[in-house]
RODO-667356 format. One line per field, with one value per residue (C-alpha): residue number from 1; residue in three letters; y, z, x. Coordinates in steps of 0.5 Angstrom, whole numbers. Layout:
<pamis>
seq: [NUM | ...]
type: [ALA | ...]
yy: [Y | ...]
zz: [Z | ...]
xx: [X | ...]
</pamis>
This chain:
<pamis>
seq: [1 | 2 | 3 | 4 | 5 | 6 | 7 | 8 | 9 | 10 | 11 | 12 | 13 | 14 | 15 | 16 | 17 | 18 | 19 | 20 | 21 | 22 | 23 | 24 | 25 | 26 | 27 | 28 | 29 | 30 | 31 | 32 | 33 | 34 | 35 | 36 | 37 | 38 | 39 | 40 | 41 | 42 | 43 | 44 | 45 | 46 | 47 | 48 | 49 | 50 | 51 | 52 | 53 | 54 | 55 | 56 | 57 | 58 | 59 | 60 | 61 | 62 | 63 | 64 | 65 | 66 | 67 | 68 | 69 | 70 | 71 | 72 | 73 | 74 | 75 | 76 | 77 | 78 | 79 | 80 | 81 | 82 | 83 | 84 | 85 | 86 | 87 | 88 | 89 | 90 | 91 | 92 | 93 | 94 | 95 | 96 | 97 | 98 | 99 | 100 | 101 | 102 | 103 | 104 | 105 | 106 | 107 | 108 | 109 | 110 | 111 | 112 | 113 | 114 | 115 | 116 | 117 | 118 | 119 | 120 | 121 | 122 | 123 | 124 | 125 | 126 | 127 | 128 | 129 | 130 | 131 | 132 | 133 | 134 | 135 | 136 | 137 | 138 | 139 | 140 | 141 | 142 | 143 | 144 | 145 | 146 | 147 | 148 | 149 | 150 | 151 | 152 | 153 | 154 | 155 | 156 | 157 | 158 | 159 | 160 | 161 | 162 | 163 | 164 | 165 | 166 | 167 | 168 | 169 | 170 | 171 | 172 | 173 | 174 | 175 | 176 | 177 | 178 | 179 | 180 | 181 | 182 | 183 | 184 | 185 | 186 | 187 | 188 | 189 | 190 | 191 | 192 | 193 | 194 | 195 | 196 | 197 | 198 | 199 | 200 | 201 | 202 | 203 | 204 | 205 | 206 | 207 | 208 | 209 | 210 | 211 | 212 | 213 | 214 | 215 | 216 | 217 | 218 | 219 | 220 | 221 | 222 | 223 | 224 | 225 | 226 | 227 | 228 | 229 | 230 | 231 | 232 | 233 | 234 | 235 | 236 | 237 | 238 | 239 | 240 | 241 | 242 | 243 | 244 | 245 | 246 | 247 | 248 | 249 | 250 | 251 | 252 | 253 | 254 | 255 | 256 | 257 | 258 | 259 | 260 | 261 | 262 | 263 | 264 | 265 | 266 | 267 | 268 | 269 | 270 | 271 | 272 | 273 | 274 | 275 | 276 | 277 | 278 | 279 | 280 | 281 | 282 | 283 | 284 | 285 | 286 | 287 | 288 | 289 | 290 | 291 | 292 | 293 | 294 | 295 | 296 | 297 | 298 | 299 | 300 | 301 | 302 | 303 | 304 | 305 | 306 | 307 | 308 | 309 | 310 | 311 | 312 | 313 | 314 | 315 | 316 | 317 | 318 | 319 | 320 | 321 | 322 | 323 | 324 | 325 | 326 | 327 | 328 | 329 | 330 | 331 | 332 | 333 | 334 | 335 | 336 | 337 | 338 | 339 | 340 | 341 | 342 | 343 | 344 | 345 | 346 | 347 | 348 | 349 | 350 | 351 | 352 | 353 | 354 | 355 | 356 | 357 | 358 | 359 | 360 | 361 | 362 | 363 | 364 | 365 | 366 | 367 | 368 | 369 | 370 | 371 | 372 | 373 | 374 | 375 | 376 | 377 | 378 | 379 | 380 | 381 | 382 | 383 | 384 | 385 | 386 | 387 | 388 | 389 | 390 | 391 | 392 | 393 | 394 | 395 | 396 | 397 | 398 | 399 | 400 | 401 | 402 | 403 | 404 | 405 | 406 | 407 | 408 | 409 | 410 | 411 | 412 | 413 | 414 | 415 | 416 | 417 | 418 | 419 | 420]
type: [UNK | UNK | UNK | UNK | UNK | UNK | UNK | UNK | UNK | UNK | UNK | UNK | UNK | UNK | UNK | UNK | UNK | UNK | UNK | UNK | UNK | UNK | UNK | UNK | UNK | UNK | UNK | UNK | UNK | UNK | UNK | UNK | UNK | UNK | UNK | UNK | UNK | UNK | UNK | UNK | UNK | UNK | UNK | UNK | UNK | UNK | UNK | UNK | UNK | UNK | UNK | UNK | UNK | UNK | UNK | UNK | UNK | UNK | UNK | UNK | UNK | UNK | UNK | UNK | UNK | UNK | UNK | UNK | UNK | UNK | UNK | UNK | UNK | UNK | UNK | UNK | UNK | UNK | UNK | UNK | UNK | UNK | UNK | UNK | UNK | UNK | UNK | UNK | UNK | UNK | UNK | UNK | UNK | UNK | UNK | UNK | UNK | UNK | UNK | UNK | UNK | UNK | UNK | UNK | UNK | UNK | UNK | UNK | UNK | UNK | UNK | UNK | UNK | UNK | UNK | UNK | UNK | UNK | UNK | UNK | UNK | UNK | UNK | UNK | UNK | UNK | UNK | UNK | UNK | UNK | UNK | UNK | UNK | UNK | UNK | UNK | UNK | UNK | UNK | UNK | UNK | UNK | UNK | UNK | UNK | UNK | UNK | UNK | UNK | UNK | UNK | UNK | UNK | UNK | UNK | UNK | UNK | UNK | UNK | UNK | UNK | UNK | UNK | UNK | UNK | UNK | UNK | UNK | UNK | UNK | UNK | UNK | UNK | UNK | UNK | UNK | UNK | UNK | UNK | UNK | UNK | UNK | UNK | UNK | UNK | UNK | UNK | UNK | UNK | UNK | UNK | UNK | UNK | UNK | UNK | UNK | UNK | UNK | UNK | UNK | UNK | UNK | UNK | UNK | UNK | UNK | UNK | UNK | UNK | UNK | UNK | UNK | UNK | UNK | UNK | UNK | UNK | UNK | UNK | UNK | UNK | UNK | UNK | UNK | UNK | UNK | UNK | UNK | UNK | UNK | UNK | UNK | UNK | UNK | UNK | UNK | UNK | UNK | UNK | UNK | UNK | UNK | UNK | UNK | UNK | UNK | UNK | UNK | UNK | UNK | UNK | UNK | UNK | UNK | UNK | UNK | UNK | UNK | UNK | UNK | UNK | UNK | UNK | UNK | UNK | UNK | UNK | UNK | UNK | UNK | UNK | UNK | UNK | UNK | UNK | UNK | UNK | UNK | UNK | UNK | UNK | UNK | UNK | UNK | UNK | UNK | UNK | UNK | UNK | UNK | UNK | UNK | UNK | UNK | UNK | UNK | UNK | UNK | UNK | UNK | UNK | UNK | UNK | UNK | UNK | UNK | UNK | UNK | UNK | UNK | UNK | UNK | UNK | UNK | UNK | UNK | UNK | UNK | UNK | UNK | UNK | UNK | UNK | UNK | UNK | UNK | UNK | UNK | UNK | UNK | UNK | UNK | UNK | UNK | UNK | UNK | UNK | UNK | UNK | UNK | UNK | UNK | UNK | UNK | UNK | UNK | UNK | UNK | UNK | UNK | UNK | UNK | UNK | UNK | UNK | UNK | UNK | UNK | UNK | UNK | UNK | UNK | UNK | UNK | UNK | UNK | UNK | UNK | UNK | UNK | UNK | UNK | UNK | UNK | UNK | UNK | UNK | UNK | UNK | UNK | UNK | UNK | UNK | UNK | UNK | UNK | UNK | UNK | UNK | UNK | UNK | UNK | UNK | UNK | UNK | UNK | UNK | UNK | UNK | UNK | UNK | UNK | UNK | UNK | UNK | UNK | UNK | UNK | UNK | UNK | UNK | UNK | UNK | UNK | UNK | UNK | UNK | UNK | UNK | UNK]
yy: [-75 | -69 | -76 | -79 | -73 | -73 | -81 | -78 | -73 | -79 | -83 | -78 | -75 | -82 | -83 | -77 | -79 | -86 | -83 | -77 | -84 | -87 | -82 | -80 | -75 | -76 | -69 | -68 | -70 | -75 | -83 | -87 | -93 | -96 | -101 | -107 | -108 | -107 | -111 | -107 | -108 | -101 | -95 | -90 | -86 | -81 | -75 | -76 | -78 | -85 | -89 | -95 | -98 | -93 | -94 | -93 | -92 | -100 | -100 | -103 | -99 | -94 | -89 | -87 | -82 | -81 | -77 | -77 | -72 | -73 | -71 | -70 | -73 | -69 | -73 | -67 | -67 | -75 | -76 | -80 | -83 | -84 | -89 | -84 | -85 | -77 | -75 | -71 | -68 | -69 | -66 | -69 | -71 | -75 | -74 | -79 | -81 | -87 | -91 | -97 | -95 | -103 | -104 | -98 | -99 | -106 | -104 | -98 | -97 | -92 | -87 | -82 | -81 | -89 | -90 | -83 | -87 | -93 | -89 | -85 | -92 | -94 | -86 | -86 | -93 | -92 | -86 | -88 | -94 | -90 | -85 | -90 | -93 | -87 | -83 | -76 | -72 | -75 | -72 | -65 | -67 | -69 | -76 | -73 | -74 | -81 | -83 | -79 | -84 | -90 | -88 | -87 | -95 | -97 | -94 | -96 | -104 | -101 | -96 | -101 | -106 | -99 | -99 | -92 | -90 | -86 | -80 | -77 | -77 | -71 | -69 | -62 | -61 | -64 | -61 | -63 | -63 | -58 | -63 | -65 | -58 | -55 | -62 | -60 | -53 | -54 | -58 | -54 | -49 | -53 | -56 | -47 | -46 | -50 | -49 | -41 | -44 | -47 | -41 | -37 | -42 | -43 | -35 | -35 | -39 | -35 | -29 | -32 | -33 | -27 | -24 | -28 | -27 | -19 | -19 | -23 | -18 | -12 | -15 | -16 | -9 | -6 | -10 | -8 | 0 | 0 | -4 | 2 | 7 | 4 | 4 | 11 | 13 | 11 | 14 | 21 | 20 | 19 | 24 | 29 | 27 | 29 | 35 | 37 | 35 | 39 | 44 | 44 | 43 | 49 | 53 | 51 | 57 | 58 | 51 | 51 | 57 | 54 | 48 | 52 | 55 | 49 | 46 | 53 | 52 | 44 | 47 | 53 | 54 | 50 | 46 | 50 | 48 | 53 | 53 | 57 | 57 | 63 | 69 | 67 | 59 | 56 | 54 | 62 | 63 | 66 | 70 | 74 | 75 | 78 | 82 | 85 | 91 | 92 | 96 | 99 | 100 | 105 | 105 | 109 | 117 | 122 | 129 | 126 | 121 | 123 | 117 | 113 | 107 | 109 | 103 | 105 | 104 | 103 | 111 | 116 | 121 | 121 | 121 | 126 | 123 | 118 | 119 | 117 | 110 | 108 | 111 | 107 | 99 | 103 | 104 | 98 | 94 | 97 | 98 | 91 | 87 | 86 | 87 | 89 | 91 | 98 | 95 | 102 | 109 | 111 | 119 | 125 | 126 | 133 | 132 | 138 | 138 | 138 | 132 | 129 | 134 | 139 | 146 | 149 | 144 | 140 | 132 | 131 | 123 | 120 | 113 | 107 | 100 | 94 | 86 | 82 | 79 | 73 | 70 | 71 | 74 | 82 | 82 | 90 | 94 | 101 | 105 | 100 | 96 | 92 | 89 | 84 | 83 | 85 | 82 | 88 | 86 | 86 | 93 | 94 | 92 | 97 | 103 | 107 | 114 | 119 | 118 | 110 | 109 | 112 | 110 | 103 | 104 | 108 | 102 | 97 | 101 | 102 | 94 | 91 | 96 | 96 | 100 | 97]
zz: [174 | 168 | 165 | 165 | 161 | 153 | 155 | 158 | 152 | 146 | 149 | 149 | 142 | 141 | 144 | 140 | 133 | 135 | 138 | 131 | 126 | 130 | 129 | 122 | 121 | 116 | 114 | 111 | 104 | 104 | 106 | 108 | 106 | 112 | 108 | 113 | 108 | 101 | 104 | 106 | 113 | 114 | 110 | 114 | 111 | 117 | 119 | 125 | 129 | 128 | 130 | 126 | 127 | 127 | 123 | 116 | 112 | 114 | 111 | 117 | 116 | 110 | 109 | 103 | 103 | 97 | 95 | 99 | 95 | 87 | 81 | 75 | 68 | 62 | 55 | 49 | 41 | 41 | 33 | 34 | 28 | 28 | 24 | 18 | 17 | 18 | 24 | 30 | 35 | 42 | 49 | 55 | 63 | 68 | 75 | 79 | 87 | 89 | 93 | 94 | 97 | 97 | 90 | 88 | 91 | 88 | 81 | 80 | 86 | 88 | 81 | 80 | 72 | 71 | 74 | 69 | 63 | 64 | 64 | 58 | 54 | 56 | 56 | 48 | 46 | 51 | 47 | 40 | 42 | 44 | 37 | 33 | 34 | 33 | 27 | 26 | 30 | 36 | 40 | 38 | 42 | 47 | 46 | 49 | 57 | 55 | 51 | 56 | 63 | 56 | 57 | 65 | 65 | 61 | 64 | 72 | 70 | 69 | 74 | 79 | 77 | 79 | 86 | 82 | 83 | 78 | 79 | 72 | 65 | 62 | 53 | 54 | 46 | 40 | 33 | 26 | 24 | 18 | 12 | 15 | 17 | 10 | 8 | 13 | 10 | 3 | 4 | 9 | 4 | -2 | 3 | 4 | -3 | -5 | 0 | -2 | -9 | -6 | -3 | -10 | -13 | -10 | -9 | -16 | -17 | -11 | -16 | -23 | -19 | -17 | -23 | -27 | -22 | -23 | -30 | -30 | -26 | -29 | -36 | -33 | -29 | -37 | -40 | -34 | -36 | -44 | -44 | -38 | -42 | -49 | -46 | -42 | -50 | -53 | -48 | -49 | -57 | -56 | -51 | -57 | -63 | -58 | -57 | -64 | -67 | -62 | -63 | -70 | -70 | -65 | -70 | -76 | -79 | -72 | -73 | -79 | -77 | -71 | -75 | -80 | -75 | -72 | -79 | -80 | -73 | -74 | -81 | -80 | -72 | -71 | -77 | -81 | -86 | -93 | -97 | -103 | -104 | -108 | -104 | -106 | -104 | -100 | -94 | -93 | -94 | -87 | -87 | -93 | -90 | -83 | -87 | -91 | -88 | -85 | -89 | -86 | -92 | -87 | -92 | -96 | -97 | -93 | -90 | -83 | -87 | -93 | -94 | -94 | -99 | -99 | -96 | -91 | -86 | -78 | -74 | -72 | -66 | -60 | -53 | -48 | -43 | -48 | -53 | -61 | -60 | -55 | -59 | -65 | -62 | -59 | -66 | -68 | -63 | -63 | -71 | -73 | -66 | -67 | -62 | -65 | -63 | -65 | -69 | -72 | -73 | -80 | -79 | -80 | -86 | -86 | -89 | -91 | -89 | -98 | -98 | -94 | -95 | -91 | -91 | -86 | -82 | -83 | -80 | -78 | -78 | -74 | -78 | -75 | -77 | -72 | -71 | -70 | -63 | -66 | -71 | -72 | -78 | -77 | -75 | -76 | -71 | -69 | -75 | -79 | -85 | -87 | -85 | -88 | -89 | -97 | -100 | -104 | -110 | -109 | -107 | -114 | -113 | -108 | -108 | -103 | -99 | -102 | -100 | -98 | -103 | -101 | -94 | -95 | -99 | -93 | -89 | -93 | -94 | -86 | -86 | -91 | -93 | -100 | -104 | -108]
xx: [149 | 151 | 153 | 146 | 143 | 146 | 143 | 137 | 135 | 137 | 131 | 128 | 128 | 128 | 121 | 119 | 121 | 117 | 111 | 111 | 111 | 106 | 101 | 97 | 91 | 86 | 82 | 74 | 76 | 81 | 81 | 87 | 90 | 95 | 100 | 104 | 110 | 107 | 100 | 93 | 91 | 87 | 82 | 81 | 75 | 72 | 76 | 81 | 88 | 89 | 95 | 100 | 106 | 113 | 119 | 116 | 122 | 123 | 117 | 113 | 107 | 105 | 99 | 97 | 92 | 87 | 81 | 74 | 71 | 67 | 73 | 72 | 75 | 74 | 75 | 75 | 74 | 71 | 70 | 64 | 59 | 52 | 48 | 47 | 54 | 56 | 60 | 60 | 65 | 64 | 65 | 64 | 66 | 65 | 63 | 65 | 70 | 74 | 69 | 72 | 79 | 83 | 80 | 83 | 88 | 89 | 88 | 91 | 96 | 91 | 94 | 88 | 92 | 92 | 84 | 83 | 87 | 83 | 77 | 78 | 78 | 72 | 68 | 70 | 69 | 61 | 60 | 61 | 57 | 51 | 53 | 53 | 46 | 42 | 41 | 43 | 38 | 39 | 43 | 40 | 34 | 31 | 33 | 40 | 38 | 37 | 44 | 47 | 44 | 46 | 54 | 53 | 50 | 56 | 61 | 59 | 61 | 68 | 68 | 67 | 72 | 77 | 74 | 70 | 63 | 60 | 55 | 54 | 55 | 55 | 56 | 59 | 58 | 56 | 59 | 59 | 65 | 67 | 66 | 59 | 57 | 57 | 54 | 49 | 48 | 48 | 42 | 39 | 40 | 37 | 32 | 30 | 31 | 25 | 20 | 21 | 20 | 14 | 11 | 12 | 9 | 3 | 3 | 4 | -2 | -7 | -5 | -7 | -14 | -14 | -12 | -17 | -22 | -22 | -21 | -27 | -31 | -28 | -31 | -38 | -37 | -36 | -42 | -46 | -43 | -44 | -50 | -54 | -50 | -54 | -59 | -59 | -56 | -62 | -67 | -63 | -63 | -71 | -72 | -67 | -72 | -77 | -75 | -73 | -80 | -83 | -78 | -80 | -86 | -87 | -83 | -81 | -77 | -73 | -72 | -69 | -65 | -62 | -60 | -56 | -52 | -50 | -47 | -44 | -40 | -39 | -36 | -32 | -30 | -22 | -22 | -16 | -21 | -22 | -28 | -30 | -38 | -42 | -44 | -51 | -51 | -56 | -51 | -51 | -58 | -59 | -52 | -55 | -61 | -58 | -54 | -60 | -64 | -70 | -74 | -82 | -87 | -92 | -98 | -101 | -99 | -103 | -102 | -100 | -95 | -93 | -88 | -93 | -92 | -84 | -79 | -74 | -71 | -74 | -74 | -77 | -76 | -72 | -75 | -73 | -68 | -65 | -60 | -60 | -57 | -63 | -67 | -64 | -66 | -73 | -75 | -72 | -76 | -83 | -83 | -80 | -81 | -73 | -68 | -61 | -54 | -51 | -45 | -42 | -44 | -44 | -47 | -51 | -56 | -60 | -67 | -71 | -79 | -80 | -77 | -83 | -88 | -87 | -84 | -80 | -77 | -70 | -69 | -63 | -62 | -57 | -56 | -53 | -51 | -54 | -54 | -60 | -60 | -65 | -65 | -74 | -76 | -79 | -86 | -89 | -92 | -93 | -94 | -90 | -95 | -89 | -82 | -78 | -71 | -69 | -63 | -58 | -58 | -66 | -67 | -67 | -74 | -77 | -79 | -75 | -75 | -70 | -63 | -64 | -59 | -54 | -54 | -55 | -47 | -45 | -47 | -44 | -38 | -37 | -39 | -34 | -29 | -30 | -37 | -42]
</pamis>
């Protein structure tokens, strides 16, 4: 009995061994090809435990498991031409899965690299195919989806052939290459520079239009302008003459004065102009006659006015509450009818009562010098039976008060610095 047992325990691993050869396990993602001496007599493609005959060492029966799921293949940096004669490179992939397990198999001994070499002959010669029949853009466009469904159909004859199914055809990227890249932007750019150039051109030419067309309105808005100004310039000259003829008519020796004194400020004033002229020409008229004095001629002498018939200058008493200026422009004012300003102050003269007359009294006079304030001749009133401005060099001619002479010397000298 102990003698039988190594026997026993031999058969044993014997029947093991034998019973483990037999047995094979295909999962999800595989499908298995049982060989019978180099020869296929099976595929098994769903999930399982399955049997086959022992001894594969004697090559009785082989299992060769090859995958169930979909692969990919990859096919990178393809320089490709299009019709136009430029080149891309291209990337692309192809998702496809052993659908027939004896063809596979029988052409490439069930090698997934040998079905992958076959497969990349035949994607490269299918996309330059496709490349080659279309124009530059193609493959930048819409049109894209289409070529790539174009290399799946080309590629499926083939493929099947193999024992492969294709599921999809993808182009991963398409580039230019260097050398059409930069043709591809130099033309871009050239193509850029002459739509700006077009855009300028035609800016050019909208702002010629505009341009002319204002030039055009401003030349009109000026004549409109300088044809109103014209008119509003000759409405103004008429209503001007207008108004000098019936300033002159009014009062002519006033209109003859304002009108001098227009040319002496158009004459003298910010010119740096120097002109010699005689104290006696006709272009100082009413300089010399503003620069004579007003004299009164009273009338005829009598008791109450012994100086009667006697030229002197305008006076006469001061009122109570004003001072000797005041009464100076009063008297002024009411004997000559002219307003004056009180220039200077030339002084005090004592006058005793026989030289007018009368016995007893003194006069004291004050005496000032005075400007006009306009420019009208002297108009007698009051006790005044005359008034008229004289000239010096004609004073000769009149008969003045006593001491008039000396005044008038006095003033001038305070006038003008220098005696007569």
């Amino acid at each position: 009995m102990a003698n039988r047992l190594p026997v026993v325990a031999v058969i044993g691993l014997i029947v093991l061994y034998l019973l483990y050869s037999s047995i094979f396990v295909v999962n999800a993602r595989q499908q298995a090809i049982v060989l019978r001496f180099g020869e296929i007599v099976d595929v098994k493609t769903e999930p399982g435990i399955y049997f086959k005959l022992p001894f594969a060492f004697l090559e009785a029966d082989n299992v060769q498991r090859i995958e169930k799921r979909v692969l990919r293949f990859d096919l990178d940096d393809i320089r490709v031409q299009v019709s136009g004669g430029k080149f891309y490179e291209v990337d692309a992939f192809i998702a496809y899965r052993i659908s027939d397990a004896r063809v596979f198999r029988a052409t490439v001994s069930g090698s997934i690299e040998l079905a992958e070499q076959r497969l990349r002959t035949r994607l490269d010669a299918a996309l330059r195919r496709v490349y080659g029949l279309r124009g530059f853009e193609a493959a930048l466009s819409e049109e894209r989806a289409d070529m790539m469904r174009e290399v799946r159909d080309q590629l499926r004859p083939a493929a099947t052939s193999l024992g492969l199914q294709i599921e999809d055809v993808r182009i991963r990227r398409t580039d230019l290459t260097a050398e059409v890249s930069q043709q591809t932007y130099d033309r871009m750019k050239a193509e850029r520079l002459a739509e700006a150039e077009r855009l300028r051109a035609r800016g050019r030419e909208a702002a010629q239009r505009i341009r002319a067309r204002a030039d055009r309105e401003v030349i009109e808005i000026v004549a409109a302008a300088q044809r109103e100004a014209e008119i509003l310039r000759g409405e103004g000259d008429a209503e001007r003459s207008a108004i000098y003829a019936d300033a002159y008519l009014r009062d002519p020796e006033f209109f003859a004065f304002y009108r001098s004194m227009s040319a002496y400020g158009t004459a003298l004033e910010n010119t740096g102009t120097t002109m010699l002229l005689t104290p006696d020409s006709d272009f100082f008229r009413f300089f010399r006659d503003s620069e004579g004095k007003a004299l009164v001629q009273p009338g005829a002498p009598t008791r109450e006015a012994p100086a009667a018939g006697y030229w002197s200058f305008p006076g006469g008493h001061v009122r109570a509450g004003e001072n000797a200026k005041a009464a100076a422009r009063r008297e002024v004012y009411e004997e000559t009818g002219l307003e004056v300003e009180i220039t200077g102050y030339v002084g005090e003269r004592d006058i005793h009562s026989n030289e007018t007359g009368e016995h007893g009294r003194i006069y004291r006079l004050s005496i000032y010098t005075g400007r006009v304030q306009s420019g009208r001749a002297p108009d007698a009133a009051s006790d005044a039976a005359d008034a008229r401005f004289v000239p010096f060099d004609e004073l000769g001619n009149y008969l003045l008060t006593s001491g008039a002479d000396d005044v008038i010397r006095s003033a001038w000298f305070l006038l003008h610095g220098e005696a007569i």
